[in-house]
C-alpha positions in Angstrom: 32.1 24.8 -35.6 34.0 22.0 -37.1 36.7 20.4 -35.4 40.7 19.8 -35.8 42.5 16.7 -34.3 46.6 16.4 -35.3 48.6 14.2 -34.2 52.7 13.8 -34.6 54.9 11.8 -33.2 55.7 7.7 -32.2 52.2 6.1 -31.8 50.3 5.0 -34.5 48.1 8.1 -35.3 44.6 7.0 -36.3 44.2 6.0 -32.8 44.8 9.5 -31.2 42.9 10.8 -34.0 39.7 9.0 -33.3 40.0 9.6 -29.7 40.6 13.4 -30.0 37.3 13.4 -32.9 35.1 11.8 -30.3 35.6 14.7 -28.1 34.8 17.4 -30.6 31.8 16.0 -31.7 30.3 18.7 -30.3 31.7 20.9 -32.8 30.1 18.8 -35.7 28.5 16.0 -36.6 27.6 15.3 -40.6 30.8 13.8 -41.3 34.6 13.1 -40.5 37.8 12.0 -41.9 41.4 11.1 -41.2 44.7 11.0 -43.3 47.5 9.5 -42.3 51.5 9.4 -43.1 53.1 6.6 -43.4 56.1 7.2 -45.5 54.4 5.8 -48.5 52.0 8.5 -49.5 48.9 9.4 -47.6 46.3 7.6 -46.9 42.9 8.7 -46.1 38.9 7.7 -44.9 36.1 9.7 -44.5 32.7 8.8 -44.5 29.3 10.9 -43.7 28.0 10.7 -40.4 28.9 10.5 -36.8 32.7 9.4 -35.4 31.5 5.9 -34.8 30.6 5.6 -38.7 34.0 6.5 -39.4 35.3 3.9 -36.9 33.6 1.7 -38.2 35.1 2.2 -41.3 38.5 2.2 -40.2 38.2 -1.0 -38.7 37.5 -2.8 -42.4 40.2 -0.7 -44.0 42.5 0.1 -41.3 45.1 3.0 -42.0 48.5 3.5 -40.0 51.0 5.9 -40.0 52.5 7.9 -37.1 51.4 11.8 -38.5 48.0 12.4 -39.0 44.9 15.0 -39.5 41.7 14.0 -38.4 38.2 16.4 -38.4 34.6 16.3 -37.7 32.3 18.6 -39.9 29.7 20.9 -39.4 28.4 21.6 -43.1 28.5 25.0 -45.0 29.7 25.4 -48.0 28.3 21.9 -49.8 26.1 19.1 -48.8 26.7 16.2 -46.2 28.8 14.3 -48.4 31.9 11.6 -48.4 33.1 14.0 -51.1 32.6 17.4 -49.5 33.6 15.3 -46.0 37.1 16.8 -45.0 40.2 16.5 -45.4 40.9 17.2 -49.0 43.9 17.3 -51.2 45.8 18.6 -54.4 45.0 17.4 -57.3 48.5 15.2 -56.9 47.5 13.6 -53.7 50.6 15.1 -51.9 49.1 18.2 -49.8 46.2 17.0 -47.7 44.1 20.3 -46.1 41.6 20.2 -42.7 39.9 23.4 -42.3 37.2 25.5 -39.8 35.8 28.2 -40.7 34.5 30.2 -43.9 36.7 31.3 -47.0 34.6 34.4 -47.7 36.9 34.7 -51.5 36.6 31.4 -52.3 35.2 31.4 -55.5 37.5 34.1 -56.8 40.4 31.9 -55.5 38.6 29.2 -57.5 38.5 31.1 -60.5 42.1 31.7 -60.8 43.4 28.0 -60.1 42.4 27.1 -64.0 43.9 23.6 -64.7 43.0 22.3 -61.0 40.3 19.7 -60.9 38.1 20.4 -58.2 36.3 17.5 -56.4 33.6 18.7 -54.0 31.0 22.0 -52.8 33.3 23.0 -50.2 35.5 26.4 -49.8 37.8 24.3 -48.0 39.1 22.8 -51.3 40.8 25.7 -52.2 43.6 25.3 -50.0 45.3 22.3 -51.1 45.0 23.3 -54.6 46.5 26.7 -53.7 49.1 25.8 -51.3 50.0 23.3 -54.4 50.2 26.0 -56.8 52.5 28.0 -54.4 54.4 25.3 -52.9 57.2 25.4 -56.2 57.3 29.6 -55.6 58.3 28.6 -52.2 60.9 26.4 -53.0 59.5 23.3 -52.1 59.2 24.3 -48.4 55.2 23.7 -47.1 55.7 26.3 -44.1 56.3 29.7 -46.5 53.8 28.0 -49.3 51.4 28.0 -46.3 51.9 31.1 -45.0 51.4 32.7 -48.9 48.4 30.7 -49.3 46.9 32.7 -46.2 48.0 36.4 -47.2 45.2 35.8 -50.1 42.6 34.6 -48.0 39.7 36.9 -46.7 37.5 35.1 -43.8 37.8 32.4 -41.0 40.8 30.0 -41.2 41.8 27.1 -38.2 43.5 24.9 -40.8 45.7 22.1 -40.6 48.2 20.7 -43.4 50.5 18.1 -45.0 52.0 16.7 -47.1 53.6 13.2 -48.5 56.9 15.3 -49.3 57.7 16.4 -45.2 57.1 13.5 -43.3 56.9 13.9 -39.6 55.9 17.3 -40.2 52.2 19.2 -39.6 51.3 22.7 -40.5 48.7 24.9 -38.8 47.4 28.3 -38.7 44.6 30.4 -37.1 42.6 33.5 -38.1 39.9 34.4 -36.3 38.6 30.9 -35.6 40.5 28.7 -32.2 43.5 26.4 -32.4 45.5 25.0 -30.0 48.7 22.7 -29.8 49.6 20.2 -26.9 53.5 19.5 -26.4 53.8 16.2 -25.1 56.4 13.6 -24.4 58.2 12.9 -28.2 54.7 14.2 -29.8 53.2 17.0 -30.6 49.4 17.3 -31.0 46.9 19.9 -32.2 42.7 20.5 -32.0 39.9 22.7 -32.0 39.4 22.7 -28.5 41.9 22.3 -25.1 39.6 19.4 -24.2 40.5 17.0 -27.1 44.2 17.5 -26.0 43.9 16.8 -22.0 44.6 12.8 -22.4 47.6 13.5 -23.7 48.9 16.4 -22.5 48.3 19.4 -20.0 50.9 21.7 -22.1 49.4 24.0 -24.2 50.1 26.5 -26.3 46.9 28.4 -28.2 47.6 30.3 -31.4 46.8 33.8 -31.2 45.2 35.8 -34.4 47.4 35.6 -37.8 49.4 32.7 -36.3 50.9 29.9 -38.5 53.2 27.3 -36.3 55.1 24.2 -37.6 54.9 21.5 -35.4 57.3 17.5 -35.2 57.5 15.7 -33.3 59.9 17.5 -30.8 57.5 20.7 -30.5 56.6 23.6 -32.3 57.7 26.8 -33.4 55.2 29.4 -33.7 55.3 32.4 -36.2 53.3 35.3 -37.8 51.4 34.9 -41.6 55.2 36.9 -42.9 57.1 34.1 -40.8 58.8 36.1 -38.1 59.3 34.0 -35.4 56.9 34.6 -32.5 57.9 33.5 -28.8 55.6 31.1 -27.0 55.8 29.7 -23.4 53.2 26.8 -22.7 50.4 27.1 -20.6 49.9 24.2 -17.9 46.0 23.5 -17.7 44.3 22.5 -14.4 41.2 21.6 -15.1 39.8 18.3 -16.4 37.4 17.5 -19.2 36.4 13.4 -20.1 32.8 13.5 -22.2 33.5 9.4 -21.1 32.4 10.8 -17.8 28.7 10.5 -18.3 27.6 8.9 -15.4 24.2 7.5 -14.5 23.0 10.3 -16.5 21.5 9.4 -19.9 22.8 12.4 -21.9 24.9 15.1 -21.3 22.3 17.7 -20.8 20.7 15.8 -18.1 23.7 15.9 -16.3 24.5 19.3 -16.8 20.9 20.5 -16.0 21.7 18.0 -12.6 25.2 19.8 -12.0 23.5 23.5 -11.8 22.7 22.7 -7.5 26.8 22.4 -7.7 27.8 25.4 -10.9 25.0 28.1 -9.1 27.3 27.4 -5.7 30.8 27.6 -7.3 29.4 30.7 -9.5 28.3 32.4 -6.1 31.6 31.6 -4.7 33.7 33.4 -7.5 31.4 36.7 -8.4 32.3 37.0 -4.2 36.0 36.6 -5.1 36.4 38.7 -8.5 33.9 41.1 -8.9 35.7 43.3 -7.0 38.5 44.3 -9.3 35.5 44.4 -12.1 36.2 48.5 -13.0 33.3 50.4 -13.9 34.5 53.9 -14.7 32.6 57.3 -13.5 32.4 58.4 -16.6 30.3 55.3 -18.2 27.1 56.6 -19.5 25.5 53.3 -21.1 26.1 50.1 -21.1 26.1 47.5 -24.3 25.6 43.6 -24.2 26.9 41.6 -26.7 25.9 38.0 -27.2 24.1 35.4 -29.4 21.6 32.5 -28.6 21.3 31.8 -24.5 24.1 34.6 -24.1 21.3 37.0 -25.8 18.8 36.0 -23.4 21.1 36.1 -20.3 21.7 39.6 -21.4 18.2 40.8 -21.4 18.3 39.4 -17.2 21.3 41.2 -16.9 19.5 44.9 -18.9 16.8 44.7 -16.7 19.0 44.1 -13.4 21.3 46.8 -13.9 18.5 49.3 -14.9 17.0 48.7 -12.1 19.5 48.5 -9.6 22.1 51.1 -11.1 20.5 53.3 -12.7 22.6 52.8 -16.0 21.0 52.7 -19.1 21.5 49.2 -21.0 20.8 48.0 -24.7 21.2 44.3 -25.3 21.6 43.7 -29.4 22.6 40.8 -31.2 26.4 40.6 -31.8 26.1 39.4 -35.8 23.8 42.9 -35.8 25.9 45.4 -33.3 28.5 45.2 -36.2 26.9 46.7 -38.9 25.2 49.8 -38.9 25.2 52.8 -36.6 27.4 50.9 -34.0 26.6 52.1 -30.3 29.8 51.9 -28.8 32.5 55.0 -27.9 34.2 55.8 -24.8 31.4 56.4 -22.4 30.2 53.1 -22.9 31.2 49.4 -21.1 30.7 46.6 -23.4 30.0 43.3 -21.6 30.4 40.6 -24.4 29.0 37.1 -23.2 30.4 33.9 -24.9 30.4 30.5 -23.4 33.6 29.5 -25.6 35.1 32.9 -26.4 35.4 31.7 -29.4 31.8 32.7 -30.8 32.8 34.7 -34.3 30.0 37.1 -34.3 31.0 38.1 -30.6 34.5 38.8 -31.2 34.1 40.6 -33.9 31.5 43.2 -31.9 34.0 43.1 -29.0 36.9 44.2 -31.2 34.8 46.7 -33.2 34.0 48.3 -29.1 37.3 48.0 -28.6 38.4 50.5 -31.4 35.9 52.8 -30.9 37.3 53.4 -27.7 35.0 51.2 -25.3 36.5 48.6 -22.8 35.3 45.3 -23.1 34.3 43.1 -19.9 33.6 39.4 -21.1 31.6 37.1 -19.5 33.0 33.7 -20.9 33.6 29.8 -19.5 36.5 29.4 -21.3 39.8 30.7 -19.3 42.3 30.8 -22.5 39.9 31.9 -24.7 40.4 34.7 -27.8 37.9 36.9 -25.9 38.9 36.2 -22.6 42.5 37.3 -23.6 41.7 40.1 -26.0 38.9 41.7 -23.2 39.8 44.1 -20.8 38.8 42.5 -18.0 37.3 39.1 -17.6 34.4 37.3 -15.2 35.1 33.5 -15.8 32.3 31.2 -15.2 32.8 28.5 -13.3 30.6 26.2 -15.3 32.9 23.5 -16.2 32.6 21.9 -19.6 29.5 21.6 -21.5 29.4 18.7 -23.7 25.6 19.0 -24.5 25.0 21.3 -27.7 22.5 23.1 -25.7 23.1 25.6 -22.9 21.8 24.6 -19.9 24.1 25.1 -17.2 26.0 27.6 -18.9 23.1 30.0 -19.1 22.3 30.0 -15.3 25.7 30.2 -15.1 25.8 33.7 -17.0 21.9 34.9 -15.7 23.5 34.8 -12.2 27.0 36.4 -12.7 25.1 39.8 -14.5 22.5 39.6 -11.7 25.4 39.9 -9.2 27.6 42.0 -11.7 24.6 44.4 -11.4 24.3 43.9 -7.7 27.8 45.3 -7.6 27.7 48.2 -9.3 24.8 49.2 -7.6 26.3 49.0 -4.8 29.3 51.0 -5.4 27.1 54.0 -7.6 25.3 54.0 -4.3 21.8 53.3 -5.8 21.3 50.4 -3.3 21.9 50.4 0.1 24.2 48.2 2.4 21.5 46.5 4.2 19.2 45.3 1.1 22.7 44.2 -0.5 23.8 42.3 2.3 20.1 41.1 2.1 19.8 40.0 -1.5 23.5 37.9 -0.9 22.1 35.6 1.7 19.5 34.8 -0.9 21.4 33.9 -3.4 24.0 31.9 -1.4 20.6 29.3 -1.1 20.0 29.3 -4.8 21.7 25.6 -5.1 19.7 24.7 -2.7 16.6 25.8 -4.1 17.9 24.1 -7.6 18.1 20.9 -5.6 14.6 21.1 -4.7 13.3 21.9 -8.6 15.3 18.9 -9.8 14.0 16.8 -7.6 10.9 17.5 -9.4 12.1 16.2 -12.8 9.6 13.0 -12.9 6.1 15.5 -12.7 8.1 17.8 -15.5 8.7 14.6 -17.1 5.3 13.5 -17.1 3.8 16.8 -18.3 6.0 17.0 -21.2 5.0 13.7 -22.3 1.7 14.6 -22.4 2.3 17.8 -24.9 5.3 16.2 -26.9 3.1 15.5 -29.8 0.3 18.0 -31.8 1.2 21.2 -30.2 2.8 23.8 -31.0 3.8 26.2 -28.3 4.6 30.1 -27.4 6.1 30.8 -23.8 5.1 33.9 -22.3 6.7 36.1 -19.9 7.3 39.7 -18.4 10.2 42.0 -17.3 13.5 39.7 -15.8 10.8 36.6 -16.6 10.9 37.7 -20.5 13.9 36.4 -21.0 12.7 33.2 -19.5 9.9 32.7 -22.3 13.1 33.0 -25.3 15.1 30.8 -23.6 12.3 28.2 -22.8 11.8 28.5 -26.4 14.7 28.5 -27.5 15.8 25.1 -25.5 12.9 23.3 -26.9 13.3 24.5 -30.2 17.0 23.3 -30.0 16.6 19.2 -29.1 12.9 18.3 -29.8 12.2 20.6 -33.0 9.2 21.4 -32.1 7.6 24.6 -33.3 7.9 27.4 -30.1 8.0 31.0 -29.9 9.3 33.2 -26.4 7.0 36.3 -26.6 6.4 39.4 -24.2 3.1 38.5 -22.7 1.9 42.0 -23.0 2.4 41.7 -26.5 0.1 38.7 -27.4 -2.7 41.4 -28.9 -0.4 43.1 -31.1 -0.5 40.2 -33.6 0.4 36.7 -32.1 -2.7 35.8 -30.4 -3.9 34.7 -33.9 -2.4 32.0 -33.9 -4.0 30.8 -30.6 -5.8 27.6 -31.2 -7.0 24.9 -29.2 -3.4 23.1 -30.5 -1.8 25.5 -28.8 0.4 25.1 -25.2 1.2 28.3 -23.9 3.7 28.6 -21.2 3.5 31.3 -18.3 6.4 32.1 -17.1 4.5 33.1 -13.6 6.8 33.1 -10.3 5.6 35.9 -7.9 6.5 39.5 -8.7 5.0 42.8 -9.2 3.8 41.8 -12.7 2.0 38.4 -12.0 -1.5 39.7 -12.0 -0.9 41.2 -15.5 0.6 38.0 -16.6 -2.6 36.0 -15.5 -4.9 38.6 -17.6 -2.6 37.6 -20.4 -3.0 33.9 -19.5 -7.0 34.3 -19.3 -6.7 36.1 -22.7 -5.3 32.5 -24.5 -7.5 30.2 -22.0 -10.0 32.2 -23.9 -9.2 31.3 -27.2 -8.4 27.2 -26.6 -5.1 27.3 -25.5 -3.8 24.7 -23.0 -1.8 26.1 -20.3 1.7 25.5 -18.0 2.3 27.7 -15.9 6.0 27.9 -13.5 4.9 29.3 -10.3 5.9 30.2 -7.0 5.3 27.3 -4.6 1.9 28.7 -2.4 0.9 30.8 -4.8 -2.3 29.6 -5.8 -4.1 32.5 -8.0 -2.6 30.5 -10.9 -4.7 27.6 -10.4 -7.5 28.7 -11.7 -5.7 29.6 -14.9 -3.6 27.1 -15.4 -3.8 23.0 -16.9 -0.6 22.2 -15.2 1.8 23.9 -12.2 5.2 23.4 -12.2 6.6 25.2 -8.8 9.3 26.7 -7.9 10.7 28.0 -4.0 10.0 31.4 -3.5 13.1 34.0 -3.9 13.2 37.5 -4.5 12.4 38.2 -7.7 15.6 39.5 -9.0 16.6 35.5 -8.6 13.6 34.3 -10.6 14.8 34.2 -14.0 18.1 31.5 -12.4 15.2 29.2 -10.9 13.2 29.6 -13.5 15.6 28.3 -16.4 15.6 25.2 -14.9 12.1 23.8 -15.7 11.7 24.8 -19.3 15.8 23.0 -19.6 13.8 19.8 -18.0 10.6 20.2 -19.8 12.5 20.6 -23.1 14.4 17.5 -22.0 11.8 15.5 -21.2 9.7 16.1 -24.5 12.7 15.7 -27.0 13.4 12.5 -24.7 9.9 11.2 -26.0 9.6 12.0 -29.7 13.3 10.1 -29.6 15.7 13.0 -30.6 19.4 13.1 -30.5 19.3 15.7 -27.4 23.3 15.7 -27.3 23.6 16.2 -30.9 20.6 18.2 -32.6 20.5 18.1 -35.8 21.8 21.1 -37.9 23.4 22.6 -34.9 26.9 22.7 -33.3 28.6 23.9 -29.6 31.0 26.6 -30.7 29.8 28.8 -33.0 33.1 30.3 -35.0 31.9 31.4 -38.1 29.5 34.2 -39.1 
């Protein structure tokens, strides 16, 4: 959440700034700033709002200087404010501060800088006031006033800093939240997220935990929080990543439900390729998911899967919960931690927590030089590609299919399926793209039906066993981008309390392909038909014992059912689509919400 753009070197900096901003918009969205160097001072704009606000701004009071900061904000400590809008600065002007994250002891830090004039909600504000206060201990030198400033902080730091007094001369450290630096040609550049830097460079180096690095325009030197020096080779990136490349598509989540005929293929492709050196030890009793949002719900796929097919007993909690309490991880157990970025805060800190108590951590992640995907044990990388869109659309097929297969495997090997119906279930997923292709095509009728629901409904989606997770994540999608009120609920469950709120304003969705628990699910469909409720099912194409039941059919090609919950996904994604598409939302951008989640 939040995002860092810093730029050093021999082009005017607002420019690369702006740029880098406009790709980590993803990251937040209630304001942004820059400040600038220019050898007379800095110079600074902010302004609440979206990038284009602030370039707007910039254009009537332009700003130049060849060292910047820039960053986008996500709020949480203080309003959506030009005031609590970032980057702030000592109370001389000379230290200016960018910063992700969460000071957990800010207000004790606050306490003790009496005589400092404080000018906005934020936590962030501490820094530049504290760095100031340490910056004459350290003999004048920003680097070891920096690194003193973070020995007394307790939380989530990404920060970037500078100051009017070293020119040509950026400052930034990481705990526990991402930061990367991009060595290019006479400049050196920093952000959030790899994808900000590709323009510019394809160098990268990405600070690890407790790092603080000093960067000019020749490089960087890289160091721990006690400033011993730390040896860093560049990484050279491959991959590609332009949000300019929109397309036809009118938002980035229509394109990236569109791209899932071409992720489901390349995601078939590599669980062929890696899941072979995936190690699942004998002596793993249970098994523990770890994840958050859509990662949450692809675990519950990948519980019931492995169940099922290996016989190994699964629990699937919440990673901001797994932490606290009696934790359930040890030695006999195999953590699979799922995180689209690897960056989400909650995540890492379950994964590390496994870690110590003597569990090995396999993570599920899209993001290759991620903090999980480097701190794990072993690694299934998505092959997703970038998702610009806030929410997970592709991403989450992405992750449903790799446990489905993951599970697969290690059925396989425990012996608790045999070669035939393996080989078997294979060929069926090899046509899942195509299958995808088919549902898409289908996007006008799902278009049309959520246009007639958008407005004076609220709705619950209903499913059963590897379809349950279906119903959360329906709800969960159009929760996200049309804000309208929706609930994901065992079907079975409707009696024990939530079929009171069943009303004739009601649209249920039945989450209905074929499988051995349809013919419950349609008793629970008859139960709400009962009561007033208007109903949309997703069913298996042929199947027609829902028509009877149902106000509206949205098909989908018959699979086995272990393959359901992938094909599934796709028409509540659309639906969701379609119906924040009519009551005008910002379906990129919804409001109050942000791509990476890096703080508690």
């Amino acid at each position: 959440m939040c995002g860092i753009m810093g730029y050093v070197g021999k082009r005017e900096a607002p420019e690369v700034l702006v740029d880098g901003l406009k790709r980590l918009e993803y990251r937040g969205y209630d304001s942004a700033g820059v400040v600038v160097q220019n050898g007379h001072g800095l110079h600074s704009e902010k302004t609440v709002g979206r990038i284009a606000a602030l370039e707007s701004r910039l254009k009537l009071h332009p700003l130049r200087g060849r060292s910047g900061l820039g960053h986008t904000r996500w709020a949480t400590h203080g309003g959506v404010t030009e005031a609590n809008a970032h980057p702030h600065f000592s109370c001389d002007g000379k230290i200016a501060v960018v910063h992700n994250g969460i000071i957990e002891n800010y207000a004790e830090l606050r306490a003790g800088l009496g005589g400092h004039t404080f000018r906005s909600k934020t936590d962030t504000e501490v820094l530049p006031h504290l760095i100031e206060e340490l910056l004459e201990r350290s003999g004048g030198e920003l680097l070891r006033a920096v690194s003193l400033a973070l020995r007394k902080i307790h939380g989530s730091v990404a920060m970037a800093v500078m100051s009017s007094d070293a020119p040509g001369l950026l400052i930034a450290a990481r705990m526990n939240c991402p930061l990367v630096i991009g060595l290019g040609s006479g400049e050196t550049l920093l952000a959030s997220d790899t994808a900000a830097l590709l323009p510019h460079t394809r160098r990268i180096v990405a600070l690890q935990e407790n790092e603080i690095a000093e960067l000019d325009p020749t490089g960087c030197q890289v160091f721990d929080f006690a400033l011993n020096p730390r040896t860093r080779e560049p990484e050279e990136v491959r991959w590609t990543a332009d949000p300019a490349l929109r397309g036809n598509y009118a938002h980035f989540m229509l394109k990236e439900i569109h791209e899932q005929k071409a992720t489901l293929a390349a995601e078939m492709q590599a669980r062929l390729d890696d899941l072979g050196g995936v190690q699942v030890p004998s002596s793993v009793r249970r098994i523990v998911v770890a994840g958050c949002g859509s990662a949450w719900n692809a675990g519950i796929v990948g519980k019931s899967v492995i169940e099922e097919q290996a016989g190994i007993p699964v629990e699937v909690g919440f990673s901001s919960e797994l932490r606290y309490g009696g934790h359930p991880f040890g030695p006999d157990v195999l953590t699979i931690a799922i995180s689209q970025s690897g960056e989400t805060a909650d995540t890492l800190a379950a994964a590390r927590l496994a870690q110590s108590r003597g569990s090995r951590v396999l993570a599920l992640t899209n993001a290759k030089g991620s903090t999980l995907a480097r701190e794990a044990d072993q690694v299934l990388l998505m092959r997703a590609g970038p998702e610009m869109g806030v929410a997970a659309t592709k991403t989450y097929t992405s992750q449903v299919l790799s446990l489905v297969l993951l599970g697969l495997e290690i059925a396989r090997r425990r012996g608790t399926i045999d070669a035939r119906s393996h080989r078997a279930l294979l060929r069926e997923a090899r046509v899942l793209p195509f299958h995808a292709r088919r549902i898409l095509a289908r996007s006008p009728e799902i278009a049309a039906c959520a246009r007639k629901y958008s407005a004076g409904y609220s709705f619950m989606y209903l499913g059963r066993h590897l379809n349950l997770a279906t119903a959360y994540e329906g709800a969960l999608k159009l929760k996200e981008i049309s804000y309208l009120h929706a609930e994901g609920y065992g079907a079975g469950e409707m009696k024990h309390g939530p079929l009171a709120l069943v009303t004739d304003r009601m649209v249920c969705v039945a989450i209905a392909p074929t499988s051995r628990v349809t013919g419950k699910l349609i008793s629970n469909i008859q139960e709400v038909r009962a009561r007033g409720a208007r109903v949309i099912s997703i069913a298996t194409e042929g199947d027609a014992d829902l028509e009877p039941v149902s106000d509206e059919i949205i098909r989908i090609p018959d699979c086995p059912e272990i393959f359901a919950p992938v094909l599934a996904a796709i028409p509540v994604q659309l639906f969701a689509y379609h119906a924040a598409v009519r009551l005008g939302r910002d379906i990129d951008r919804p409001r109050n919400l942000a791509k990476s989640v890096t703080v508690e």
